[in-house]
C-alpha positions as CSV (number, residue, x, y, z in Angstrom):
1,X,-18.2,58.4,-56.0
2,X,-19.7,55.2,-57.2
3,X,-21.6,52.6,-55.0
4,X,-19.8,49.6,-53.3
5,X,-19.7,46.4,-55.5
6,X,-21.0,43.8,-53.2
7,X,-18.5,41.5,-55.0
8,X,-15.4,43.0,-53.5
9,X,-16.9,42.4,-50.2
10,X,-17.6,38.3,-50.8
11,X,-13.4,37.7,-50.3
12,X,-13.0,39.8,-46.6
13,X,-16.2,38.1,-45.2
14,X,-15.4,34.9,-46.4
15,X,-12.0,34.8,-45.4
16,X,-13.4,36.4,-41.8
17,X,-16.0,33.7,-41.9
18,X,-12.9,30.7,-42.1
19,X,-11.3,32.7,-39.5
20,X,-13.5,32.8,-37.0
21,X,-14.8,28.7,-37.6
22,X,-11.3,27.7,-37.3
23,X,-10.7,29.3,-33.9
24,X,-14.0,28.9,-32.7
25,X,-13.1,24.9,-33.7
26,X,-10.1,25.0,-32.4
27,X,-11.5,26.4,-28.9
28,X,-14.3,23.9,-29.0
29,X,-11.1,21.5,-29.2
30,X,-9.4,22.4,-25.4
31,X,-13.3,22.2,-24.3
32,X,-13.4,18.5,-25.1
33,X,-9.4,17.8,-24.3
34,X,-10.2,20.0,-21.0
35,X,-13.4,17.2,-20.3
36,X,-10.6,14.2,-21.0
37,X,-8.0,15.6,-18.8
38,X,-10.2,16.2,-15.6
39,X,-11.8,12.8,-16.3
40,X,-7.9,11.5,-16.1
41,X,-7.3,13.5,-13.0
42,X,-10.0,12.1,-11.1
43,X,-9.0,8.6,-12.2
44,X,-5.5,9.8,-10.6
45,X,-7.0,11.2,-7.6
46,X,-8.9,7.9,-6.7
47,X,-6.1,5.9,-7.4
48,X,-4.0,7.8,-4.8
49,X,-6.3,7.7,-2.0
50,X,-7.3,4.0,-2.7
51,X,-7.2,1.4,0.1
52,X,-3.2,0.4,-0.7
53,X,-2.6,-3.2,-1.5
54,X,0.5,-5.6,-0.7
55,X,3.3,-4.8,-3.4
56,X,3.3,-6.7,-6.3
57,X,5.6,-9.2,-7.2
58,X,5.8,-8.1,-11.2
59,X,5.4,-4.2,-11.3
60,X,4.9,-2.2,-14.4
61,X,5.7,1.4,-14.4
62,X,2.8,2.4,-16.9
63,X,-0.4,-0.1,-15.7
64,X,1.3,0.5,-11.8
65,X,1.7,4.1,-11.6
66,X,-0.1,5.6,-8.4
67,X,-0.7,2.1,-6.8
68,X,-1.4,2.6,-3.7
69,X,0.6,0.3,-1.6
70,X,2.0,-1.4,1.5
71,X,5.4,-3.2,1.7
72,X,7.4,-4.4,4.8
73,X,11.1,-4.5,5.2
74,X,14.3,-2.8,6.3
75,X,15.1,1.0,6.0
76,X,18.4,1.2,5.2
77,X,20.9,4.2,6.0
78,X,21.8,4.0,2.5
79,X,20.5,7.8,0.9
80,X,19.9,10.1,-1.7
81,X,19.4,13.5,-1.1
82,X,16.8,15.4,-3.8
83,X,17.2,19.1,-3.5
84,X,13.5,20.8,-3.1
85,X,11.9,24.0,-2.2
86,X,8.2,25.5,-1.5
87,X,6.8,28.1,-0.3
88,X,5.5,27.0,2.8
89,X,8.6,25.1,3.7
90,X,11.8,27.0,1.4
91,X,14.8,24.5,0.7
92,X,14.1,21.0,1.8
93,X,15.5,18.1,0.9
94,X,14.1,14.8,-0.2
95,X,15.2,11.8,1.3
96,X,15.5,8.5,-1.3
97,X,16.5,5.2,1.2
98,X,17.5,2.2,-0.3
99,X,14.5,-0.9,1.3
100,X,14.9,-4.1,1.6
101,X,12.0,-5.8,1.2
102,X,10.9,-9.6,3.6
103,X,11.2,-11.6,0.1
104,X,14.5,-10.1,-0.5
105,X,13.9,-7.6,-3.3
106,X,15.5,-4.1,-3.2
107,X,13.3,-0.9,-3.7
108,X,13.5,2.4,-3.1
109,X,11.1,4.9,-1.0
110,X,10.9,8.2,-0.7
111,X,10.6,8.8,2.9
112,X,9.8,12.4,2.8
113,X,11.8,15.7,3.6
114,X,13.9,17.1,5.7
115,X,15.5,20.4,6.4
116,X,18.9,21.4,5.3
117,X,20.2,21.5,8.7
118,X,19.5,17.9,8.8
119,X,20.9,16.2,5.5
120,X,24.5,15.5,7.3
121,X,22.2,13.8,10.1
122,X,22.2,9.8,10.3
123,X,18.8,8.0,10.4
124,X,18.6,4.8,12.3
125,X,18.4,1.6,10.1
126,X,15.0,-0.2,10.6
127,X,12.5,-2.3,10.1
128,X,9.5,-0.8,9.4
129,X,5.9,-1.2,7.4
130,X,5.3,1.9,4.5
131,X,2.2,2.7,3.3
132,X,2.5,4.6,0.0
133,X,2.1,5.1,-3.8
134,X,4.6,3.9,-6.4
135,X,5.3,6.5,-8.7
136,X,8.2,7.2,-11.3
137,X,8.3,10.9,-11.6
138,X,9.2,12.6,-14.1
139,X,11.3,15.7,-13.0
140,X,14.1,16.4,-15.3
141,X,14.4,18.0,-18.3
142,X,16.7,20.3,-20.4
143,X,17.2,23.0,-17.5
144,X,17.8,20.8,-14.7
145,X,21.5,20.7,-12.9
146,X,23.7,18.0,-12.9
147,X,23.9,16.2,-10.0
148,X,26.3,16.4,-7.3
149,X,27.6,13.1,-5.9
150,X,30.5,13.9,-4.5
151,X,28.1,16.0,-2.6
152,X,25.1,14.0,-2.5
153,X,22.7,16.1,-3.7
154,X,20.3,15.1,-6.9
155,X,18.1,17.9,-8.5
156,X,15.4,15.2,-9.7
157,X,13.8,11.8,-8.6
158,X,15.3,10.1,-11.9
159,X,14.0,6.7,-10.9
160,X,16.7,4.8,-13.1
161,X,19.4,6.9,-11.9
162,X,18.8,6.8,-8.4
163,X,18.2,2.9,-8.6
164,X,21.9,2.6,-10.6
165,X,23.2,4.7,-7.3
166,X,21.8,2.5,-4.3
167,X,22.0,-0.6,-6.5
168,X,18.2,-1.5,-6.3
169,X,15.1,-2.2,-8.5
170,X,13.8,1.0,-10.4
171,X,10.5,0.5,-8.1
172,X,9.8,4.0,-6.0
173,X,6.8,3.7,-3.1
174,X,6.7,7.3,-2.0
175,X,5.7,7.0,1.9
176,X,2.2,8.3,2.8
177,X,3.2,7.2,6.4
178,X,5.3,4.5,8.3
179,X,4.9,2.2,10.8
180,X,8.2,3.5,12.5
181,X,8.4,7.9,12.8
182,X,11.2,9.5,12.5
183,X,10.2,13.4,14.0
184,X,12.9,14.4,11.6
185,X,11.3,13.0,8.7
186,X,8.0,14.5,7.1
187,X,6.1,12.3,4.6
188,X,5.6,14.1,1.6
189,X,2.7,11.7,-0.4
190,X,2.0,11.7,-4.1
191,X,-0.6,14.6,-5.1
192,X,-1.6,15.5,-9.0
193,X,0.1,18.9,-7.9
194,X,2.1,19.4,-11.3
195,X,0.3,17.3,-13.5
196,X,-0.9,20.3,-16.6
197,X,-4.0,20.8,-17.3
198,X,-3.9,24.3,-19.1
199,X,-7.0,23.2,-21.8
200,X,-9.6,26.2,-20.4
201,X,-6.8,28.7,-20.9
202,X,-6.5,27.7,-24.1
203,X,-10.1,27.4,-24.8
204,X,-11.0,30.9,-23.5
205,X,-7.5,32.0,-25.7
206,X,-8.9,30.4,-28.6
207,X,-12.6,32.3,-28.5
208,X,-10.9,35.0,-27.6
209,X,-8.9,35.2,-30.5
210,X,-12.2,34.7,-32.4
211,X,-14.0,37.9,-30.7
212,X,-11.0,40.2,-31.9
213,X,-11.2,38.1,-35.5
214,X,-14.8,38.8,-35.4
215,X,-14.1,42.7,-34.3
216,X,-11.9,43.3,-37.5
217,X,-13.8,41.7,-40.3
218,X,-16.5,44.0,-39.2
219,X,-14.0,46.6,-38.8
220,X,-12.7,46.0,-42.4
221,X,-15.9,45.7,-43.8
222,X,-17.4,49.1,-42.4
223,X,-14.0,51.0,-43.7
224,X,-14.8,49.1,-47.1
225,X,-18.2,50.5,-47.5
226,X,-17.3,53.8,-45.9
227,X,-14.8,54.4,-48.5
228,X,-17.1,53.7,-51.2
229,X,-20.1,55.7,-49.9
230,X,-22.1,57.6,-52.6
């Protein structure tokens, strides 16, 4: 049987060759997206645990996001009920009160959770100082419920919604603590929990696709000259 033309191996190498740059690229890619996002999650993290300030009079929900903050005002009885779970705690629910603020303005802060047991429960109206960050979640998407007025029961923190609904600014301080305790009431602050930041999976997904790339042009290339072995 006659010799291997080198020739018919130029076309399998170099398309291996573009295969492996282009995934090896790609995975260098998610390294430097993976160095952006954790530089953006520490800027988030700091923000959060910063010394709050007094709540601004002009707000904007993009420069504002994570304030932290302190405002002073009434806690009104008027509620939305946001249905959550965990592990550590199982169904909860989060409670949304409508705040009237000392210069008049109308807000909303997320005072924490409670248990199910205690959603038919009234809470005392009151004046009270909160300490917390504003924040303008975004929860729902195509697979979340409907929400049940009649019921009272929401299945996401939809800012503009729930601001329609208690007839207040689409402002949201979620309480890191209160001046005034409710024992039935546990704060539930803002964390970066949720936030995505997937870019090393897809990195090592990305080199590893170039390892099995790697492994079968060699693979092809070896059956290549094995077939045409003298």
């Amino acid at each position: 049987m006659k010799g291997l033309d080198v020739r018919r191996l130029i076309l399998p190498l170099g398309f291996g060759i573009i295969g492996i740059v282009i995934l090896v690229s790609l995975g260098n890619w998610q390294m430097r997206r993976l160095e952006w996002k954790e530089d953006i999650l520490a800027q988030i993290d700091a923000r959060i645990a910063a010394d709050p300030v007094a709540l601004p009079e002009d707000i904007d929900p993009n420069a504002d996001r994570y304030l932290a903050v302190t405002a002073e005002g009434l806690m009104t009885t008027e509620e939305l009920h946001v249905y959550a779970s965990s592990k550590a705690t199982g169904a909860i629910y989060r409670v949304i009160a409508a705040f009237e603020l000392t210069d008049g303005r109308r807000i909303m802060v997320d005072r924490g959770w409670i248990k199910p047991e205690d959603k038919a429960s009234a809470r005392d109206e009151v004046d009270v100082r909160v300490e917390g960050n504003l924040h303008w979640p975004q929860e729902r998407d195509s697979y979340t419920p409907e929400n049940d007025l009649a019921a009272n029961i929401w299945f996401a923190r939809d800012v503009d919604a729930m601001a329609a609904a208690l007839n207040t600014a689409p402002i949201l301080i979620v309480a890191r603590k209160t001046s005034q305790i409710n024992p039935a009431v546990t704060p539930l602050p803002v964390t970066r929990t949720g936030i995505p930041n997937d870019h090393l999976n897809y990195a090592v997904t990305w080199y590893g696709l170039a390892l099995v790339w790697l492994a079968m042009t060699l693979y092809y290339l070896r059956r290549m000259r094995a077939k045409h072995k003298v």
